[in-house]
N, C-alpha and C positions, 0 to 999 in steps of 0.2 A: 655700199651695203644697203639693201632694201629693206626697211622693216612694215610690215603690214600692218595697218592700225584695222582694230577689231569696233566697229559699232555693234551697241545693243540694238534694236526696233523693240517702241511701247507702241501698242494700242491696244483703243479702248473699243470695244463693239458697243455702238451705241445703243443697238436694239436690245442688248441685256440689261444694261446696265439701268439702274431704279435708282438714280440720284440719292445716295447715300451721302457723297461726299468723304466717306474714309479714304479713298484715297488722297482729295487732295489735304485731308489732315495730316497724312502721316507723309505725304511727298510733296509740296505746295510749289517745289522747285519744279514738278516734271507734271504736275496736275494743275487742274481747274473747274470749275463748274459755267457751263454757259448751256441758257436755255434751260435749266432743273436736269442735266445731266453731266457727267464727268467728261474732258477730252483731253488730250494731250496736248501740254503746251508747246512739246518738243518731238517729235517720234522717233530719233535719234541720238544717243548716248555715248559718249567716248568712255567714262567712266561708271557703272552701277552704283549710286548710293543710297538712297530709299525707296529704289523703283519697283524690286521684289518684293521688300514687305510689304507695300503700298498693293500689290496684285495679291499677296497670298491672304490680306487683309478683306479684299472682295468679296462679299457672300455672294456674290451670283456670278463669280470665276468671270469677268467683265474684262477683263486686263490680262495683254500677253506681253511679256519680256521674255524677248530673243535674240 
């Protein structure tokens, strides 16, 4: 039996993004700050758990989970 396993993809577009730091408040697991801007610690996910709030938290829509 084959079972497919489903990854998320997070990124962060760096050129929007204005070093807030909300998301790696609210994700510390899948965020970070290097250099005065947010980046993915990971950009692959087997399971979602504060990756969405963490992007819909974004004022400048910086972060995509897919």
């Amino acid at each position: 039996m084959f079972i497919q396993t489903h990854m998320t993809k997070i990124k962060v577009d760096k050129e929007k993004c204005i070093g807030c730091g909300a998301c790696v408040s609210i994700c510390p697991a899948s965020f970070e700050m290097f250099e005065g801007k947010a980046r993915e610690k990971k950009t692959e996910v087997k399971k979602i758990t504060c990756e969405k709030e963490a992007a819909e938290s974004c004022p400048v829509n910086a972060i995509s989970v897919k």
